[in-house]
Structures are given as C-alpha cells and as structure tokens.
N, C-alpha and C positions, 0 to 999 in steps of 0.2 A: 504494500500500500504506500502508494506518495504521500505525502505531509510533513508532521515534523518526526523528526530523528526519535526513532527507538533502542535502547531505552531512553526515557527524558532523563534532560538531565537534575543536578538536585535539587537548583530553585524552580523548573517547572513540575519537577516530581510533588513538590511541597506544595505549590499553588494547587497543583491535581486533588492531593489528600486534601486541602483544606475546603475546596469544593465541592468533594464527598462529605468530609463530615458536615459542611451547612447542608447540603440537599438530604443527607439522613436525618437530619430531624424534619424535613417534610415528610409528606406521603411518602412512599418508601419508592413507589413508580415513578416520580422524578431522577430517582439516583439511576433506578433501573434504566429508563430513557436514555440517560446522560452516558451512563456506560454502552450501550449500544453505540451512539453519536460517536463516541471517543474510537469503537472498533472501526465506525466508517469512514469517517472524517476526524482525527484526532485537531486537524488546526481548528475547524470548527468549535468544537467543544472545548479547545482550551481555550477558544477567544470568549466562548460564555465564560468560565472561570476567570478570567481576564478581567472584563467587564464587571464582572459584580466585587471583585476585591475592589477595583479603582472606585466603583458607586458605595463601597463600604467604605474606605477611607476618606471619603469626601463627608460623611456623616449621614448618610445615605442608608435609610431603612431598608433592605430588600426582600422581595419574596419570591420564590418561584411560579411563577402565573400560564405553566403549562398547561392546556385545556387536557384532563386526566381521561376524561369521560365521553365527550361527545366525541374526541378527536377535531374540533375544529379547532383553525390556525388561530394561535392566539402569540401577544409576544410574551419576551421571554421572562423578563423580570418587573413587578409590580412594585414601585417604588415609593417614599414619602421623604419629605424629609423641610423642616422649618412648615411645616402642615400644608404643605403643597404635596398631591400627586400627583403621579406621571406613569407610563411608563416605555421601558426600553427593551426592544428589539435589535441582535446583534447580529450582525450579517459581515460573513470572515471575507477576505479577498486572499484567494490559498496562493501562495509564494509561487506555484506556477502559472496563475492566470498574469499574479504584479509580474513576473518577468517577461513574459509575450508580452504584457500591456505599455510596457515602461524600455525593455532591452535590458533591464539591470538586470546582471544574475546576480544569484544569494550567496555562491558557494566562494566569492573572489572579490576582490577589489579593483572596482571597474573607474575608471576615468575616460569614458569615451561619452559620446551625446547620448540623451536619454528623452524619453517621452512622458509627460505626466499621468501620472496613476487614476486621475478624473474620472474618466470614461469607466474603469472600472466602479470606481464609487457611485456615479450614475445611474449604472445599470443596479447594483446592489441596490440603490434605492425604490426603483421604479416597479424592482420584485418586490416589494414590501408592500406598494399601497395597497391592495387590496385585503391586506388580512388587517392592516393597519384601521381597516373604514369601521372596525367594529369596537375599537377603543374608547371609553368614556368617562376619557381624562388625556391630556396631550401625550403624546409618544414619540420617541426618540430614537430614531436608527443609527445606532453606534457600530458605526464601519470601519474596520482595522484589517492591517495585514500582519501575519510571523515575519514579513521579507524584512530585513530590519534595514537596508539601505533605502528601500522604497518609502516604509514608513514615514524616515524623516522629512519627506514632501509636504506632510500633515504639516509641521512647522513652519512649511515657509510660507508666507503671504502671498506674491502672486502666481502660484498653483493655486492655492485655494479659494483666491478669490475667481477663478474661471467658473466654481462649482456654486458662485453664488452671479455671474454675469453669462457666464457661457464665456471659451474662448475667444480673445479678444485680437484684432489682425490690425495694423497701421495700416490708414486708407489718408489717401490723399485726391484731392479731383483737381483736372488740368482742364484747363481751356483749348479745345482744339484748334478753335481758332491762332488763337495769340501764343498757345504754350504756356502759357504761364499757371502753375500752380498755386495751388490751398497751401495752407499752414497744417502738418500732420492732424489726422486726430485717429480715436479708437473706434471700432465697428465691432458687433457681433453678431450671429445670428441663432444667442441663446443656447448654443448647444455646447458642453452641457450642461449647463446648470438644473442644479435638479428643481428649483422650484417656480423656474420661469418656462416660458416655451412663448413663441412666434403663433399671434391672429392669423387670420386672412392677410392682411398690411403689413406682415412683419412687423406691428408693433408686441410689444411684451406685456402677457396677461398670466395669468395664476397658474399653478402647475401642481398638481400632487398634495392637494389640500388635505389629504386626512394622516399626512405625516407633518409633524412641529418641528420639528427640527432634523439634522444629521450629526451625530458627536461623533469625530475624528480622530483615532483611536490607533499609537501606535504600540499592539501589541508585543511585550516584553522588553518595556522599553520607560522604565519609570520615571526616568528623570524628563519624560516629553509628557505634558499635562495635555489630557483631549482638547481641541477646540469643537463650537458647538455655532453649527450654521442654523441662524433661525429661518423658518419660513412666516413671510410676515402675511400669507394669505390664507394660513391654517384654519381648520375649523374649529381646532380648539388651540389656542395661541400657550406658547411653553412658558412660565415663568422663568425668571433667570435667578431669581431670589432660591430655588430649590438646588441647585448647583452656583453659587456665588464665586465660586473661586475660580470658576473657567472665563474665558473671553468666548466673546458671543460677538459672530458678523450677522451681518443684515445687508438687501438691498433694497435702498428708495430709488422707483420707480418716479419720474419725473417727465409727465404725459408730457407738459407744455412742450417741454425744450427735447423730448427725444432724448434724456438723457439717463443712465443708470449710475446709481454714486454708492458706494459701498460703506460701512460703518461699520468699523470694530469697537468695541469698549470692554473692557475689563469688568467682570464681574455682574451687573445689569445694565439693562437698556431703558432709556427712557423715549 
C-alpha cells in the first residue's frame, strides 16, 4: 500500500495511540472505522488524528461526529469551543497526488520550478459540499498534505491567496492603433478559488455556500499554524472568535470597480 512509511515512526506512532485512546472512549465503532481507514489509506487517517490534536491544542472541544447508524456522510469532528460551534471535515491530499500536482517529490531535495498545490485543495473542497449541505452549525474543511515540502505552500501568501481570487495573470491592453500601452494590472478568471466562480459576464458571484470556511493544514508539521480561508457567502458564516489564534483571509468583492481585494487579519475579522 502507498502512503506513509511503515512502521510509523515514534512521534506519528504516538499521535496514532493517542487517537485510539480519544476514539475509545466513544462508541467503540469509531475506533473500529478509524482502524479500517488507517488499513486503507493510513495518510488519510493520520490526517484525522492530525486535525483533532491541532483543534485540541487550540482549546478546542472535540467529538467524533461519525454518522454510526444510518451510514450517511457526515463530517468528521463536532467541535465547540469559547460557546461557538462548528464543525470540521478533513480531507488529506496523499503525497502522491501533491507531487503530480506541484513536480515536488517527497523523497529528495528539489530546487527546480514547481506548480502550486491549489488545484489540488480545490478539488478537495468541491468533494465536500454536498455532504457539507447537511451541517447545522458552520463547517470547516481542513485540507492538508504528509508531502512536507508541498505543505509549506500553506504558509506562503501569494499561493494562497489564488484559493481565495483564483489565479491571477499580468494583463496589459495596447492600442492597435498607436501601440501604445496600459499601465500593468491583475486579471482572473476565478479559477481556482474555491469560493468564487465566473456569471454568465465573467463577473464573480458565490461558490460553495454550504462550506464556511477551508483551514490549511500542514500535516506533521507543528511549528506551521493552519490558516483559515473564510467564505464570506456561507450559509452559515464561521466565527473566528472559536479559533482566535489563526489568521483568517477573506475576499471583498467590489461590483462597482471590477475589483477583488483580499484581507488577512490575525485572529478575527471585522
């Protein structure tokens, strides 16, 4: 089986145990499930034990919110925390799709060109909204990779901000006549940003309303804190008071002028 290296080693060995014993004090059929995942997809499963240490160390209530019974799709973990709930859906990006996606390999230290890991986080999101439409309380898709060179993309600003504009190209308009050119500017056509998408007019209108946000998640990799892309056209809008300690982008949509302006802040948005 491809994924990560067997045996783990002893800090993901430990992350594993600690993940069993929280899912054994639930129903015992979460652990059971969890172990199945870990036979199929081990990075999958270790990104859910991932996720829920990083939402426990923030202060973060968690609970397992696997649908036991009906089998319908539910996310993964039900959260609370400063009396806000939420909750979070984790969705891994497996070290072999981040290296087709990106050119980086995992196994070496590459200094050659590389492509952003976007498009992967994208489609991660866009599998989620429909199980997402049954949440009621905002929910959060916490998308990470094991690739840990890819990961550090999560960190830089303009990759990330493509996932809240869509990539963005220098355009410039010439005058046929005369020759003469415009002063550069940005163009996009929203793709991919996962919360926006292109009218009829290529103007920018709502995308993916029944997911609140994406928290960006470089699994195994603690000294990198998630960032957390809100979407401002949710149906149920995320507070940023229940995770304070992350940075939160946004994009305001600016009909008049044709324009998209992005905004980070630290901790909450006003």
């Amino acid at each position: 089986m491809s994924g990560l290296t067997l045996p783990l080693n002893d800090a993901m060995q430990a992350l594993a145990d600690e993940h069993r014993d929280w899912l054994a004090n639930s129903d015992r059929r979460y652990l059971a499930n969890w172990e199945r995942l870990f036979k199929s997809d081990n990075e999958a499963a270790m990104a859910e034990a991932s996720v829920r240490r990083r939402l426990q160390g923030f202060g973060v209530s968690v609970e397992p919110n696997e649908d036991l019974d009906t089998r319908q799709k539910a996310s993964d973990f039900k959260c609370v925390r400063n009396g806000i709930d939420f909750y979070v859906e984790v969705a891994c990006i497996r070290i072999a799709t981040a290296e087709k996606t990106t050119g980086i390999p995992n196994d070496r230290p590459y200094l050659g060109g590389f492509r952003p890991i976007t498009l992967a986080v994208f489609n991660k999101c866009i599998h989620k909204v429909r199980q997402s439409t049954t949440a009621d309380a905002p929910l959060l898709v916490a998308v990470g990779t094991w690739h840990g060179f890819v990961a550090m993309q999560f960190n830089q600003r303009p990759i990330v901000n493509m996932l809240l504009t869509g990539e963005t190209k220098m355009t410039w308009d010439i005058n046929i006549k005369t020759g003469e050119t415009s002063d550069t500017y940005l163009t996009t056509d929203f793709y991919p940003a996962i919360f926006l998408k292109p009218d009829d007019d290529m103007k920018p209108s709502p995308a993916r309303e029944p997911i609140s946000g994406a928290m960006l998640c470089a699994f195994g990799m603690p000294g990198i804190d998630p960032v957390v892309i809100l979407n401002a056209n949710a149906n149920r809008q995320f507070h940023p008071a229940a995770l304070p300690d992350l940075e939160y982008g946004s994009v305001i949509v600016d009909q008049a002028a044709q324009q998209l302006h992005v905004s980070w802040k630290q901790g909450a948005m006003t």
